[in-house]
C-alpha positions in Angstrom: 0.0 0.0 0.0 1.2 3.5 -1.0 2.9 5.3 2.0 0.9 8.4 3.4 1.9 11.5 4.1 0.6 15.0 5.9 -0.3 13.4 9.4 -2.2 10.5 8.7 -0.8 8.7 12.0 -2.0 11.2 14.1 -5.6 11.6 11.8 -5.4 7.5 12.4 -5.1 7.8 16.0 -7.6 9.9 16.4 -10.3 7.8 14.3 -9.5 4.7 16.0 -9.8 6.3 19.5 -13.1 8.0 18.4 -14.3 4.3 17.6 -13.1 2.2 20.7 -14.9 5.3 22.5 -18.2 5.2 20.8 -18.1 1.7 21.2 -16.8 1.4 25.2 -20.3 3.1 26.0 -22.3 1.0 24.9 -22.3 -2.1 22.5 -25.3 -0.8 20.5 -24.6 3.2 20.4 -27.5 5.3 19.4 -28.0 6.7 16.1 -26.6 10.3 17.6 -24.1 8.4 18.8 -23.3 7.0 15.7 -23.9 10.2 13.7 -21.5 12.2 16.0 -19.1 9.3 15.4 -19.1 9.2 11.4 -19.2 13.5 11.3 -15.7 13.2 13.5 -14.7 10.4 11.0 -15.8 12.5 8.3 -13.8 15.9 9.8 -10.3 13.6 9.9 -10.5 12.2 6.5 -11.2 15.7 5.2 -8.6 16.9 7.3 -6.1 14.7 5.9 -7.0 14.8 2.5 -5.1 12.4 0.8 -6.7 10.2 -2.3 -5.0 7.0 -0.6 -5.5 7.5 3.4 -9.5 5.9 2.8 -8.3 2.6 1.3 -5.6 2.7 4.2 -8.3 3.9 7.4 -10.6 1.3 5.8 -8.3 -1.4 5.8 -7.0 -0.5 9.4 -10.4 -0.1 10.9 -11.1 -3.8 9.7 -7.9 -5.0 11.6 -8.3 -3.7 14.5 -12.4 -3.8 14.7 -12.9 -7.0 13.3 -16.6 -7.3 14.5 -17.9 -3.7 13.8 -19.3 -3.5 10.5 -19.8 -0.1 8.2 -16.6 0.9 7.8 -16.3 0.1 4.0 -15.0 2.3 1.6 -18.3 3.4 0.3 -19.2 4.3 4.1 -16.0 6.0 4.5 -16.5 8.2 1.4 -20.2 8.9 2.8 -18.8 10.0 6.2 -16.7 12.6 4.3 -19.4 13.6 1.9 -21.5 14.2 5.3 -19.0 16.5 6.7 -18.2 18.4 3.4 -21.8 19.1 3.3 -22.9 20.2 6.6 -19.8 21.4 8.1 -20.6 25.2 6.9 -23.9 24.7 8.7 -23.9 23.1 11.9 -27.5 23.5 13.0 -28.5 21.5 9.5 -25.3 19.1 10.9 -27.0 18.8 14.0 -30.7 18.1 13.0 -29.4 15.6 10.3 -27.1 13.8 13.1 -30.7 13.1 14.8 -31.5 10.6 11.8 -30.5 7.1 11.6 -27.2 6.6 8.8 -29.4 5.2 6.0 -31.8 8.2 5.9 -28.8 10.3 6.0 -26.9 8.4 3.1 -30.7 8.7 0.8 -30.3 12.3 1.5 -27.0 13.2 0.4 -27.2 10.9 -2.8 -30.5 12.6 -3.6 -30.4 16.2 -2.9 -28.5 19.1 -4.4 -29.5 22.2 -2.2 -29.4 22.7 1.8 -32.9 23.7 1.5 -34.1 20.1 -0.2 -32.0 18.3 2.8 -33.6 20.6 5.5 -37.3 19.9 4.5 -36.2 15.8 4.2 -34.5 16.0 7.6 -37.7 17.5 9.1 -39.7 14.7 6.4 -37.9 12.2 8.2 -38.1 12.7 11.2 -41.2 14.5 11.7 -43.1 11.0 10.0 -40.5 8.8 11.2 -39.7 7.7 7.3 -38.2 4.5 6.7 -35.4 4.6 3.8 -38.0 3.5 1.3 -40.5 6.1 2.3 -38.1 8.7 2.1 -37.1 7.5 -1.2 -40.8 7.5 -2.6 -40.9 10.8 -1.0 -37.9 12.3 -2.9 -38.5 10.5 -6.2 -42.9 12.5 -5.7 -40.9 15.3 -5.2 -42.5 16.3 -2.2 -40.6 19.2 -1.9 -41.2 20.8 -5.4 -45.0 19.6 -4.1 -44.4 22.2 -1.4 -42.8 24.8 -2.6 -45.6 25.1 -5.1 -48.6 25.2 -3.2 -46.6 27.9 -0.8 -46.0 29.6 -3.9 -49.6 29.9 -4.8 -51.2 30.5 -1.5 -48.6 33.6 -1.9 -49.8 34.3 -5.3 -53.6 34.5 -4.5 -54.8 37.8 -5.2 -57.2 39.2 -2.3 -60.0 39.6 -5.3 -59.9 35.9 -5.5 -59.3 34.5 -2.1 -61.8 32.8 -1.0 -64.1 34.1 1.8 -64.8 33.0 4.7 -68.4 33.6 6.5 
C-alpha cells in the first residue's frame, strides 16, 4: 500500500480512538451516537486529504475492529461527503445527526441544495420515514410539491381568495 503523508498517523489515532470510545459506551450506540461518530470520522478524513488515506483507514479499521461493520469504503467516502456538506452549517449538521445513517446516506445521494435536505430531515423525522418512504418521498418530489402550493397561496390575489363567512 502506498505510504501516506501530511499526518495520517495522528488523523489514524484519532479515528481509531473515536471508535473504541463510541463503542466502550455502549455495545449498540445510538443513532446520535453514531452520527456524531461518522461526522468526526468525516472531519479527519477531510482533514487529511489524501486520495490513498480511505483505502488505508478502511483497511486499518477492519484489523483492529474485526466485529464492527460499516466501515467500507463506500461508508468512509459517505462519512466525508457528510461533513463536506454540513460542516458550513452546523444547525442543518445537528438536526441531520438526529437521523438514523441510512436516511442520511438517501439524502446526500438525492439532494442538491441545503434547503431540499432541511425539508427531508424534518420529512424524516417528523413521519419517522423508513429509507424507502423517504425515497418515494424524494422521487414524488415532495418538496417541489411544497414549494408550489406555498408559492400559490402567496400568489392569491385578495379579489380571488376565497371568503370566509
Amino acid at each position: 500500500m502506498k505510504a501516506l503523508k501530511r499526518n495520517s498517523a495522528l488523523y489514524l489515532e484519532q479515528i481509531t480512538s473515536a471508535v473504541a470510545e463510541c463503542y466502550e459506551k455502549d455495545e449498540q450506540p445510538s443513532n446520535r451516537a453514531l452520527l456524531e461518530l461518522y461526522t468526526r470520522m468525516g472531519q479527519c478524513i477531510c482533514c487529511q486529504g489524501e486520495k490513498a488515506f480511505i483505502p488505508h483507514l478502511a483497511e486499518m479499521l477492519a484489523d483492529r475492529f474485526p466485529s464492527l461493520k460499516g466501515f467500507s469504503l463506500r461508508n468512509l467516502r459517505k462519512m466525508r461527503d457528510f461533513y463536506r456538506t454540513y460542516e458550513n452549517s452546523p444547525a442543518l449538521m445537528s438536526r441531520a445527526q438526529s437521523l438514523g445513517w441510512t436516511q442520511n446516506a438517501v439524502i446526500l445521494e438525492c439532494c442538491e441544495t441545503d434547503e431540499q435536505r432541511s425539508f427531508y430531515i424534518d420529512l424524516a423525522a417528523e413521519r419517522n420515514l423508513s429509507k424507502l418512504s423517504l425515497m418515494n418521498a424524494i422521487q414524488e418530489d415532495a418538496f417541489a410539491d411544497t414549494l408550489h402550493v406555498e408559492n400559490c397561496s402567496e400568489n392569491v390575489e385578495p379579489s380571488c381568495a376565497p371568503v370566509s363567512r
